[in-house]
VEXMARMI-689570 format. One record per atom (N, C-alpha, C, O, CB): x, y, z. Coordinates in steps of 0.2 Angstrom, whole numbers, plus 5000, padded with zeros to 4 digits. Glycine has a CB too. Layout:
XYZ ...
This chain:
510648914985 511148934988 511048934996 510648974998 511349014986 511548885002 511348895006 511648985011 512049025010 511348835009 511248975017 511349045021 511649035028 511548985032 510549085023 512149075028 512549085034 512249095039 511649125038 513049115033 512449085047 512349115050 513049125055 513449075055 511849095053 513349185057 513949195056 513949255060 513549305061 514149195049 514749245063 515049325068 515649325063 515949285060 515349325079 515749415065 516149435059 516449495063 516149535066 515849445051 517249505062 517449565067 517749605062 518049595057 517949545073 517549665067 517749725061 518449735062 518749695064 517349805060 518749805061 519349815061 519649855069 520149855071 519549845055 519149885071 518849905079 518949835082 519149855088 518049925080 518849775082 518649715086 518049695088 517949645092 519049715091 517449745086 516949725087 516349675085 515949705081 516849755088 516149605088 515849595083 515249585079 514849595084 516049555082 515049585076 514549575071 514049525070 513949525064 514749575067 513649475074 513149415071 512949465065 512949525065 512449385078 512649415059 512249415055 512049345052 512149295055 512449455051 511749345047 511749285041 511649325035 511349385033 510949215043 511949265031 511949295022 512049235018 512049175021 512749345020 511949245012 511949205007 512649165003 513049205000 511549265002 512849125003 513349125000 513449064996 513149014998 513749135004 513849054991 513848974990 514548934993 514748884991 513948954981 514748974999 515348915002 515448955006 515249015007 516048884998 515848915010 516248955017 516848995013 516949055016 516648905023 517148995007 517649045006 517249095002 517549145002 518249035004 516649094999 516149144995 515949175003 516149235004 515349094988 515549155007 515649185014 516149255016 516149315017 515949125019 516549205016 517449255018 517449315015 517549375016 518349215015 517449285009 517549355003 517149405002 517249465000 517549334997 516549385005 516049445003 515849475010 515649535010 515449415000 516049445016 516349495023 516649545023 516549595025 516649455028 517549505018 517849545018 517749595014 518049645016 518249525018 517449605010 517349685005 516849715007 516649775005 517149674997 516349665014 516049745018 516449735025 516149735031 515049755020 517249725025 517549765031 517549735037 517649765042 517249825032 517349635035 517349615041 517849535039 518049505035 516549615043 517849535046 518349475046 517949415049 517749425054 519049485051 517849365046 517349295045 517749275053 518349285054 517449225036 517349245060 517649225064 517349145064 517749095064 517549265069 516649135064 516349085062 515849075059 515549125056 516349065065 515549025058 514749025053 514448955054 514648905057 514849035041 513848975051 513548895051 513048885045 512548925046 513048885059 513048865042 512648835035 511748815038 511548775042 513148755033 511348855036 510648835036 510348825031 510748855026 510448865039 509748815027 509548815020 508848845023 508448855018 509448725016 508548865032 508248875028 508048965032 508448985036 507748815028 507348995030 507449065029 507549095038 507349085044 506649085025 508049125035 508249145045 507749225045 507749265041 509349175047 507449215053 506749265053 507149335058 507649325061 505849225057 506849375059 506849425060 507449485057 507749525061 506849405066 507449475051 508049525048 507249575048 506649555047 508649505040 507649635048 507149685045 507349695037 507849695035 507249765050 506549715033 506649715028 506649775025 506449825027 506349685027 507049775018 507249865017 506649905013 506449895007 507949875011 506349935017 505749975017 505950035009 506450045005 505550005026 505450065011 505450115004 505750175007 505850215002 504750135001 505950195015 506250235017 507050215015 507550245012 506050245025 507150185016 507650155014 507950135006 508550105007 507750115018 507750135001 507550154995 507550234994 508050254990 506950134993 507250264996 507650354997 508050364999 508350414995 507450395000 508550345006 509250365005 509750325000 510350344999 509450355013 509450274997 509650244993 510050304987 510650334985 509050204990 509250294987 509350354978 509650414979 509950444975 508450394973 509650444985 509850524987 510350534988 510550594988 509650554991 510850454990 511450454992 511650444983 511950484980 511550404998 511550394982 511750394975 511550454971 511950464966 511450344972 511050504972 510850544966 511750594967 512150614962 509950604968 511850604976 512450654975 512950624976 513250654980 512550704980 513150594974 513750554974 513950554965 514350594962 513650464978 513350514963 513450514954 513350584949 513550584943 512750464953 513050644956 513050714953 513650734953 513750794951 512550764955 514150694955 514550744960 515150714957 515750734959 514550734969 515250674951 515650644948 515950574949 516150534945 516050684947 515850564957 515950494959 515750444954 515250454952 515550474964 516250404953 516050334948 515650284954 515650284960 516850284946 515250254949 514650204954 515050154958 514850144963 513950154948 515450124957 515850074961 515950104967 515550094971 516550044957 516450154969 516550194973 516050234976 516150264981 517050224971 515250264973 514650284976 514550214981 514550224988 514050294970 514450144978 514250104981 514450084987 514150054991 514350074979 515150104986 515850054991 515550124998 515450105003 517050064987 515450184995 515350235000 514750215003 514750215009 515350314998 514250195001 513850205004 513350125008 512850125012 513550234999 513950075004 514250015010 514350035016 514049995021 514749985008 514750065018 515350075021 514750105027 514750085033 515950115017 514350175025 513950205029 513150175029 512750215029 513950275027 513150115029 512250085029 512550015036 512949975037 511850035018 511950055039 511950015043 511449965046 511349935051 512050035046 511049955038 510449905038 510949845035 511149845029 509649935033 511049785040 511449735037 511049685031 511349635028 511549695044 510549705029 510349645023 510449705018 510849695013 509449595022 510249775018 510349795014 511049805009 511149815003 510049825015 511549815018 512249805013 512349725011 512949725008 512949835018 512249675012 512149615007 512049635002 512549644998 511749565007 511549655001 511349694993 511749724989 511849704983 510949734993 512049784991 512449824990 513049794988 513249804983 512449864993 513449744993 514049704992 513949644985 514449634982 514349674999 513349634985 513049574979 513149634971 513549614966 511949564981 512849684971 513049754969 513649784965 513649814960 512949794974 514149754970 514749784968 514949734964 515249734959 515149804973 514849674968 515349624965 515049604958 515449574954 515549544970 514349604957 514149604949 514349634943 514449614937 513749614949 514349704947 514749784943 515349734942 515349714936 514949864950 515749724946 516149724945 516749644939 517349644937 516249744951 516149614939 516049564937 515849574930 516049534926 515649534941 515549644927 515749634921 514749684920 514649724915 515949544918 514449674924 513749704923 513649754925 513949784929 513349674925 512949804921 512949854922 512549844927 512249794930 512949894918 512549954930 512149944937 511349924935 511049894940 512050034941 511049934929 510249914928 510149834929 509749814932 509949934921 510549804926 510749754925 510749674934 510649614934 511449774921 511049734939 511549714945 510749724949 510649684954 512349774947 510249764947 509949784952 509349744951 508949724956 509949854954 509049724942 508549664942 508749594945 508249554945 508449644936 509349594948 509349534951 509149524957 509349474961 509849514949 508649584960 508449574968 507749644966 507749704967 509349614977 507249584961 506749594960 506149634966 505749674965 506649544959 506349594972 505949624977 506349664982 506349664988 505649554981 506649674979 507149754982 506949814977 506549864978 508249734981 507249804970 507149864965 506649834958 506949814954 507949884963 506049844958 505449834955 505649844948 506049884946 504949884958 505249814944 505449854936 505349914935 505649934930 505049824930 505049934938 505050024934 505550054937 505750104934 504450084936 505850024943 506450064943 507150024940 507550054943 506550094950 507349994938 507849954936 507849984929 508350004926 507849884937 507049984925 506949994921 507150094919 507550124915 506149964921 506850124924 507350184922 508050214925 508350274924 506950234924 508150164928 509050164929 509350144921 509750184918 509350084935 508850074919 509050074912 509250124906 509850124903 508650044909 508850194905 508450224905 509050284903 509250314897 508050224911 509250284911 509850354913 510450314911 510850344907 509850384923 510650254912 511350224908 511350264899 511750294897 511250114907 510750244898 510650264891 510850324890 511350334886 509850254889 510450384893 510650434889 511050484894 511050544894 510050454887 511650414900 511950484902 511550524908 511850584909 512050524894 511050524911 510750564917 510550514924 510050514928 510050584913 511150484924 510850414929 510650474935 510050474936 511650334932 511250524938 511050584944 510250594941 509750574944 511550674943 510250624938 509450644936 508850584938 508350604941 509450654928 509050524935 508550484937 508650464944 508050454947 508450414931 509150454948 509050464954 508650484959 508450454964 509450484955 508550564957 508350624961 507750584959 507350554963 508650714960 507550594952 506950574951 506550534955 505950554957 506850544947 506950474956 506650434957 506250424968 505750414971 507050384954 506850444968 506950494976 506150544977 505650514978 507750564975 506250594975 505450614975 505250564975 505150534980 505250644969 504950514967 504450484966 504150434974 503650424977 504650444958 504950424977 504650374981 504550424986 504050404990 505050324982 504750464988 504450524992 503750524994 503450504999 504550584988 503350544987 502750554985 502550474987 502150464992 502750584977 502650444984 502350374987 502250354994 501750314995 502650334986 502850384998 502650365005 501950415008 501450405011 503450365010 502250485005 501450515008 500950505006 500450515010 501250575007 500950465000 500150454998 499950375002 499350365003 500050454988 500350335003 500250285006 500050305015 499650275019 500850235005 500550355016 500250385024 499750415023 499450425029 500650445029 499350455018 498750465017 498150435015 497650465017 498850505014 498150375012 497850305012 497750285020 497150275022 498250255007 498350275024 498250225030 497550295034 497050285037 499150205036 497850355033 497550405038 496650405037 496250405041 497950495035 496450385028 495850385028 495550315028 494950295025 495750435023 495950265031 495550205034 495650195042 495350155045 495750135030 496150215045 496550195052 495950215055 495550165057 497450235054 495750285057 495250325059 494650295061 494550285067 495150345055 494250295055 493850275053 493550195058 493050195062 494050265046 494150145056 494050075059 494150085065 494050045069 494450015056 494450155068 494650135076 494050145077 493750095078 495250195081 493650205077 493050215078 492650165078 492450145083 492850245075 492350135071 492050085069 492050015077 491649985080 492350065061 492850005077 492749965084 492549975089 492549935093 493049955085 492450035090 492250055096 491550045097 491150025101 492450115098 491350075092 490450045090 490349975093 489949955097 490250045081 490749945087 490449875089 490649845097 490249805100 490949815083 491249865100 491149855107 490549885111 490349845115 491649865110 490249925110 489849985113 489349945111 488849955114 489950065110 489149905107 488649875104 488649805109 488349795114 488749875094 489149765107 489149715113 488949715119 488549675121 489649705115 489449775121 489249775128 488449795129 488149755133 489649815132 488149825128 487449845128 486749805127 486249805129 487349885124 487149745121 486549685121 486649635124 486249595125 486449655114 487349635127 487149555132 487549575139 487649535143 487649475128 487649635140 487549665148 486949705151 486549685156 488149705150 486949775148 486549815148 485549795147 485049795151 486949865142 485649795141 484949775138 484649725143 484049735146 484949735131 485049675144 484649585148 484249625156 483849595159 485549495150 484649685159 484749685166 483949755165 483549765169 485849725169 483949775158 483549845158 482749795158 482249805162 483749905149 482649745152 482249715148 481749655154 481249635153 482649685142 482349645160 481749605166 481649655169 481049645170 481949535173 481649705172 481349765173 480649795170 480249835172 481749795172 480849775165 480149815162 479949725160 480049705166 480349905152 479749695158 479649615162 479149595167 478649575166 480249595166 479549625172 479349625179 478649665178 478049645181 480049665185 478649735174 478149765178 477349765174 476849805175 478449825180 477549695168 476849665165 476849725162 477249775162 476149645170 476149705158 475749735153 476049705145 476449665144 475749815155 475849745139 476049715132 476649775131 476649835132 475349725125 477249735127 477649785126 477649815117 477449785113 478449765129 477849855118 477649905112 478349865107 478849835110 477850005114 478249865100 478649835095 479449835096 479849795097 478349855088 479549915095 480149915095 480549885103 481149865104 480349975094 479949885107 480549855113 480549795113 480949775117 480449865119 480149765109 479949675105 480649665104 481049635108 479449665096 480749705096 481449705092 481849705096 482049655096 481649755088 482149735101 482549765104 483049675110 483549655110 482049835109 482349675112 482449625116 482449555112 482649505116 481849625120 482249545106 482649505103 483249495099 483549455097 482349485101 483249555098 484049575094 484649575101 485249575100 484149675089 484449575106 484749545112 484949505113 485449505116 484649545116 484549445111 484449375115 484949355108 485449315109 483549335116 484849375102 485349345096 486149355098 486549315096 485249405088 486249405103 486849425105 487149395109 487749405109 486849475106 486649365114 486849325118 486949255120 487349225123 486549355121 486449225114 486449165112 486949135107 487149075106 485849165111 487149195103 487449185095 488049225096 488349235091 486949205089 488349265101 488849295100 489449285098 489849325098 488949315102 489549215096 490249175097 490349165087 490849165084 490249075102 489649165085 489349155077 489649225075 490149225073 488449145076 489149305078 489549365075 490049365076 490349395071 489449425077 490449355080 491249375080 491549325074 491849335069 491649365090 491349285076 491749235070 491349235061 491549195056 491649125074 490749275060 490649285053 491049335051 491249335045 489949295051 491149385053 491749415049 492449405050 492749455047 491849485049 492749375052 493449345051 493149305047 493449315042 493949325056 492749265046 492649175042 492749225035 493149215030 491549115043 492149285035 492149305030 492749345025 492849345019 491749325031 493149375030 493649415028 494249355025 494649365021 493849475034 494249305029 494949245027 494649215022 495049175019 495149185033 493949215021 493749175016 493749205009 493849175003 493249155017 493649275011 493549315005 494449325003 494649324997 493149405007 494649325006 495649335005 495649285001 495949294995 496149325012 495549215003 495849155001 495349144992 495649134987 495649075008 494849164991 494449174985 494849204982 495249174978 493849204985 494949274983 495349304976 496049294975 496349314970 495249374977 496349264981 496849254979 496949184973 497549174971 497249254985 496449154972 496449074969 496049094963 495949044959 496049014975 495749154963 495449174958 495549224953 495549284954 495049184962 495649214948 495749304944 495149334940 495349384937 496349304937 494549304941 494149334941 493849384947 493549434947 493849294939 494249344954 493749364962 494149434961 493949494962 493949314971 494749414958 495349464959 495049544955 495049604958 496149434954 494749534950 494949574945 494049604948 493849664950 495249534935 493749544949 492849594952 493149644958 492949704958 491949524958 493449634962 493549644969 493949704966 493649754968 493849594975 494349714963 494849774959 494349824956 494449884956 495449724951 493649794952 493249854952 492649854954 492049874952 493149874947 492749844961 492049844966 492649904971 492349954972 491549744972 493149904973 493649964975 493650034973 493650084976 494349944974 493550024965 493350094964 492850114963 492650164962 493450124959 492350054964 491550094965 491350094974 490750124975 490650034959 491650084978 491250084986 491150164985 491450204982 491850044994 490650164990 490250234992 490950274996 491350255000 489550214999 491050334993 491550384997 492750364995 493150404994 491250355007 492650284997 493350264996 493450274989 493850314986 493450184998 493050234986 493050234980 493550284974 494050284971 492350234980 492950344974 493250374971 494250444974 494650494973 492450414969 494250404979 494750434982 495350384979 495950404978 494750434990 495150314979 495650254977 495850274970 496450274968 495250174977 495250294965 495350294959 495950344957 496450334954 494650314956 495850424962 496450464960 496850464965 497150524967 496250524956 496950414967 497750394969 498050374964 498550394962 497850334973 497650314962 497850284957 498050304950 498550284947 497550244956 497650364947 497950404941 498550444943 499050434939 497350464938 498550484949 499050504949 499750464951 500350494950 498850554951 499750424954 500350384953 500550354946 501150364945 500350324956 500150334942 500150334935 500350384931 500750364926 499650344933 500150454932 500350514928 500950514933 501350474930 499850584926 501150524938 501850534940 502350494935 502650524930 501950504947 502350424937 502650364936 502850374929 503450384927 502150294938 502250384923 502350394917 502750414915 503250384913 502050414915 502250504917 502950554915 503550534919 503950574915 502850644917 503850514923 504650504925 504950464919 505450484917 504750474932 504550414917 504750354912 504950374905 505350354901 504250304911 504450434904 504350464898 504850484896 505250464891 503950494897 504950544899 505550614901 506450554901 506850564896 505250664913 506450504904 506950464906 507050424899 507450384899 506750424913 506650434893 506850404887 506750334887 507150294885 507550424886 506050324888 505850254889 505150264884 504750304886 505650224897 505050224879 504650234874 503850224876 503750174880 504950194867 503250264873 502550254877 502350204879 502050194884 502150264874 502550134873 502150084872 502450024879 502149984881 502250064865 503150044882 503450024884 503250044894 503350024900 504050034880 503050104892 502650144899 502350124903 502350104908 502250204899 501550114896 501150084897 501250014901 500950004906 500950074890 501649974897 501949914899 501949904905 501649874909 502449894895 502449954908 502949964916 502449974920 502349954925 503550024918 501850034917 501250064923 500650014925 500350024930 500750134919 500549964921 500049904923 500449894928 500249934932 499949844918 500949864932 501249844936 501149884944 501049854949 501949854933 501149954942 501150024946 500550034948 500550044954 501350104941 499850024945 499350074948 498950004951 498350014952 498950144942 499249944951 498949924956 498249894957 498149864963 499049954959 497849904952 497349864952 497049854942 497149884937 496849914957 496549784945 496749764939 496349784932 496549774927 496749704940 495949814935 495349854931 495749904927 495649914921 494749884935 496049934930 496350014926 497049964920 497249974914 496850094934 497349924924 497849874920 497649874914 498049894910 497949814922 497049834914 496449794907 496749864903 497149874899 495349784909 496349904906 496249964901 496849984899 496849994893 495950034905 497649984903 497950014899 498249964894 498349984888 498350064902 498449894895 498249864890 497949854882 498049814877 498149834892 497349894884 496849884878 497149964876 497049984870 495749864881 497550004880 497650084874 498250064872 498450084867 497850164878 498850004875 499349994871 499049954864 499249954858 499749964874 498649904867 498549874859 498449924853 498649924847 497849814859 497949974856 497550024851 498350054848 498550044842 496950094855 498550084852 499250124849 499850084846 500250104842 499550164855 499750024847 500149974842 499749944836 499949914831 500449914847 498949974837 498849974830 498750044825 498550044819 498349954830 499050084829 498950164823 498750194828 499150234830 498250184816 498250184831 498050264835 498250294839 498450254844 497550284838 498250374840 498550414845 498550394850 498450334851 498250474845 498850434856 498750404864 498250434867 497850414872 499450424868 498150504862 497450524867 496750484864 496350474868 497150634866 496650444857 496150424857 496250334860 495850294863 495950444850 496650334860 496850254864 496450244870 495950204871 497550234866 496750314875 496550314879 495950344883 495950324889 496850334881 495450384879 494950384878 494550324876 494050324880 494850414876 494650274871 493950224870 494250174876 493850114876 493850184861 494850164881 494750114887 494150134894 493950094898 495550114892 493950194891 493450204898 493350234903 492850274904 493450174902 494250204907 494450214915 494850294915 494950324921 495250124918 495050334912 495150384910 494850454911 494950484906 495150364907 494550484916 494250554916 494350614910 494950614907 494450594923 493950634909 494150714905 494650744906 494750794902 493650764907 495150734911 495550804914 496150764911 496650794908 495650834925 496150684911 496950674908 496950654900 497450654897 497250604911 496250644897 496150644892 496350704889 496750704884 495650634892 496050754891 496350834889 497050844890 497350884886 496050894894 497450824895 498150834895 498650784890 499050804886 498450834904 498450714890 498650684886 498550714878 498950714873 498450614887 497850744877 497850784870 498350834870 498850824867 497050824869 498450894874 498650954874 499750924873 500150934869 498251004882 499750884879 500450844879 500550804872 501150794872 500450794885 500250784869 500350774860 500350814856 500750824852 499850724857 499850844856 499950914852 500550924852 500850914848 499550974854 500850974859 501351004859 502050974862 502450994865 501251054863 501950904859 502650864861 503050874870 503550854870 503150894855 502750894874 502950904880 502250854884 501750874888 502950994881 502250784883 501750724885 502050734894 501550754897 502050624881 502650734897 502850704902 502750774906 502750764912 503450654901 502750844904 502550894906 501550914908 501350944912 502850944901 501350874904 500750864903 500450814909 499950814912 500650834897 500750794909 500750744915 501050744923 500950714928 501050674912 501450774921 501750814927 500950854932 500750844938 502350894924 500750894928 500050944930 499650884930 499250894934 499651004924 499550834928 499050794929 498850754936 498350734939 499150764925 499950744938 499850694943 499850764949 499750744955 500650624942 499950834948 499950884954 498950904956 498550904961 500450964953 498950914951 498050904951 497750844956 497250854960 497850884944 497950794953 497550744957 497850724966 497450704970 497450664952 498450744966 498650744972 498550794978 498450774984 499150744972 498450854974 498050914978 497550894981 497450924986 497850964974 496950844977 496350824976 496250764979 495650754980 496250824971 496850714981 496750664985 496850714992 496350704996 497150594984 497150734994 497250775001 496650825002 496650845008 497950805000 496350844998 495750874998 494850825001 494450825005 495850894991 495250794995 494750724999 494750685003 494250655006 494750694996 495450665005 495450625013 495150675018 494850645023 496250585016 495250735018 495050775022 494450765023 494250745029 495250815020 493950785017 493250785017 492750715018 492250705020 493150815011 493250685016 492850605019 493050575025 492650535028 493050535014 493850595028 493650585035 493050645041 492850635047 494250585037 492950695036 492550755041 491750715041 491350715045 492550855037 491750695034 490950635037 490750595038 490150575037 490650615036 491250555040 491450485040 491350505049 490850475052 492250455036 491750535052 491650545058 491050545062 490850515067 491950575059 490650605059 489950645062 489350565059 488850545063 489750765055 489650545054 489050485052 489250435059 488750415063 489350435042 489950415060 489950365064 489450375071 489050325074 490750345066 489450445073 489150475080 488550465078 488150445082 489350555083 488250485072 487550475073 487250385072 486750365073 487050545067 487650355069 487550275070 487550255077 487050225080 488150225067 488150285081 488250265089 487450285094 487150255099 488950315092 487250345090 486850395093 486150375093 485850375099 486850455090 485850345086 485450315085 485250245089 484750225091 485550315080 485950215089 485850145094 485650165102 485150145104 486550095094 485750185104 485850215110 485150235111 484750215115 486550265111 484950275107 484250315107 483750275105 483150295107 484250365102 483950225102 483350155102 483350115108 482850085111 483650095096 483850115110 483950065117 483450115124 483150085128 484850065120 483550175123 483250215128 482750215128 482350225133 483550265128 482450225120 481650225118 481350155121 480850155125 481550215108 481750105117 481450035122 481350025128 481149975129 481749995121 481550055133 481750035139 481250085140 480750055139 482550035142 481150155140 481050205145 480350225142 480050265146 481550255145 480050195135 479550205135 478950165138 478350195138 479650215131 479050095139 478650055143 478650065148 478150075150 478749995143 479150085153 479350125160 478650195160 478250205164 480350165159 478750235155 478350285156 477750295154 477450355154 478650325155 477650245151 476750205149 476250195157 475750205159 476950105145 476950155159 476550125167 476450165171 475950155174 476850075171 476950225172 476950285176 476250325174 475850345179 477750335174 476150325167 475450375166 474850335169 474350355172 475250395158 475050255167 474350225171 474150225177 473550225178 474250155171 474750235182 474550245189 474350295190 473950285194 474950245193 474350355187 474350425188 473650425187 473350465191 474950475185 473150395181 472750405181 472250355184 471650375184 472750425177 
C-alpha cells in the first residue's frame, strides 16, 4: 500500500501536512474525511516517510483510560473511538484509530481491529481485549490494563535510573583516566627522568601503562565499540548468543539479580491480569514468554506448560523449571489451593516491586562509593608513582 504525503483543511481552514497510508487517492479522501479533514492535495510515495513521532506507551495509557471511561460510562466503542479521534492529537496515532473505526465498522470486532497494528497493540493486549469482549468487562480490562502500563513505565524509569547513573560516572572515570595517561603522567615521568637514579616498580608500571595510552589510544577507544557492535551483531544472528547473553543478564554481579525480579514481577502482574480477564493458564503461559523478555525464563515457562499439558499441577510444573524462587512457588501453591491464582499473584507481583525499588536503591548507594574509590585508587597510584621517586632523592640529599 503506497503512503501519502498530503495537506488537508479542517473545517476552521486550517491546514494540516501529514502522510498516511492508503490504497488510492479516493481511499485518501475518505479516510481524511472521517477524521474531519478536507484532502487539498497529496503525493504518492512507497517509501518510509521519517520523522513522525512514534506512539509511545504514554500514549497507550491515555488510550486505555480514555477508553476505560467512555466504555464504563456506556458509550458504544464506535462513538468512544470517534471521541477520542476527534481529541488526539498525535497524527499517526489518529490513522490508527480512523483504521479502527472503519474496520469496526466493516464488520470486525475491537480485538480483532487492533491485531492488525501488531507494533502498536502487542498480543497480550489484543489478547485481553479478546478476553473482556468475552465476558462482557471490556471497562474493566481497560483500567487494567492502564495500570499495568502504568507500572511498566515506572519500572522501565527505574531500570534507566539504575544504569543512567552509574555509566555517567563510569565516563568520567574513563576521561579522568585519559587525560592523566597521555597529558598528566608523560609531563610528571621526565621529571623524575631528569633526576636519575633506579625507579621503583610501580612507577615502572605506571610509566608504561602511559606509553600504552599514548601510543595505542586510537586501539582503546575503538576495542569497545568493535566490541559492543560486534557483540550486538553476534547475538542478533545467533540464538544461541541470544539465549547465553539472556542468562549471563541474570547472573552479572549486583544487575543481575535486580533484572531477575523485574522480570517475575511483570510476569506475576501480566499473569494475574490475563488470568482474572478469563484467559485460560496454558494460554498465559503462552502470552508471558512474549512479556518477561528474556530467553532463559521463556524456556522455562515453556517447559511448565508442556508439564501442565501433561497432568501436573501449576505449582509443581513450575517448580521442576528452576527459574522460579520459593516466594512464587508458595503463592502459586497457596493460589491453587484456594482457587484465587490471580490474587496470589497480585502479592506476588507487589512484593517483588517493593523489592526492585528497594534494590535499585541499594545498588545504586554502592555502586557510587565503589566508583570513588576506583577513581581514588588511580589517582593514588599516580601520586605514589610520581612522588615517591621525588622523595627518595630528597632523603639522599639530606643525608
Amino acid at each position: 500500500m503506497p503512503q501519502y504525503i498530503y495537506r488537508a483543511m479542517d473545517t476552521a481552514g486550517q491546514l494540516w501536512p501529514g502522510n498516511m497510508d492508503a490504497a488510492n487517492e479516493p481511499d485518501l479522501e475518505l479516510r481524511l474525511h472521517r477524521m474531519g479533514l478536507d484532502l487539498v492535495d497529496c503525493k504518492a510515495t512507497r517509501q518510509k516517510v521519517l520523522g513522525r513521532r512514534a506512539i509511545s506507551r504514554t500514549d497507550l495509557i491515555n488510550f486505555c483510560f480514555h477508553m476505560e471511561q467512555l466504555t464504563g460510562a456506556g458509550v458504544p466503542i464506535l462513538e468512544g473511538l470517534n471521541d477520542l479521534r476527534e481529541s488526539m492529537d498525535h497524527q499517526r496515532f489518529r490513522e490508527v484509530i480512523t483504521d479502527l473505526i472503519e474496520n469496526i465498522e466493516g464488520g470486525m470486532t475491537l480485538s480483532a481491529a487492533l491485531a492488525a497494528y501488531p507494533d502498536v497493540f502487542d498480543r497480550t493486549f489484543t489478547s485481553l481485549i479478546t478476553a473482556g469482549e468475552h465476558t462482557g468487562k471490556i471497562a474493566e480490562v481497560f483500567r487494567n490494563l492502564s495500570d499495568s502500563l502504568k507500572w511498566q513505565d515506572e519500572l522501565a524509569a527505574q531500570a534507566r535510573k539504575i544504569v543512567m547513573k552509574p555509566l555517567f560516572v563510569a565516563l568520567v572515570i574513563v576521561g579522568v583516566t585519559f587525560f592523566l595517561m597521555i597529558y598528566l603522567v608523560p609531563q610528571l615521568t621526565a621529571f623524575i627522568k631528569n633526576m636519575g637514579g633506579v625507579l621503583p616498580l610501580h612507577t615502572r608500571a605506571l610509566i608504561f601503562v602511559s606509553g600504552i595510552f599514548i601510543d595505542y589510544w586510537y586501539v582503546l577507544l575503538a576495542l569497545p565499540a568493535a566490541a559492543f557492535f560486534g557483540g550486538r551483531a553476534w547475538i542478533a544472528r545467533s540464538e544461541p548468543a541470544r539465549y547465553a547473553f539472556d542468562a549471563f543478564k541474570l547472573r552479572v554481579w549486583m544487575i543481575g539479580p535486580v533484572q531477575h525480579k523485574i522480570i517475575l514481577a511483570r510476569f506475576a502482574t501480566f499473569f494475574a491480569l490475563m488470568y482474572a480477564s478469563g484467559i485460560t493458564i496454558l494460554e498465559c503461559i503462552r502470552l508471558s514468554e512474549g512479556i518477561v523478555g528474556n530467553r532463559v525464563v521463556a524456556a522455562g515457562l515453556r517447559r511448565a506448560a508442556q508439564l501442565i499439558s501433561d497432568g501436573q499441577g501449576v505449582t509443581a510444573a513450575f517448580q521442576q523449571t528452576g527459574i522460579f524462587p520459593p516466594l512464587v512457588i508458595r503463592m502459586l501453591k497457596v493460589g491453587e489451593a484456594t482457587g484465587s491464582l490471580d490474587g496470589a499473584l497480585r502479592n506476588v507481583s507487589y512484593f517483588y516491586d517493593r523489592e526492585v525499588k528497594e534494590m535499585i536503591e541499594r545498588v545504586q548507594a554502592m555502586i557510587e562509593p565503589a566508583m570513588t574509590v576506583v577513581l581514588g585508587l588511580l589517582l593514588g597510584w599516580i601520586m605514589l608513582s610520581v612522588l615517591g621517586p621525588i622523595y627518595d632523592t630528597i632523603s639522599k640529599i639530606r643525608t
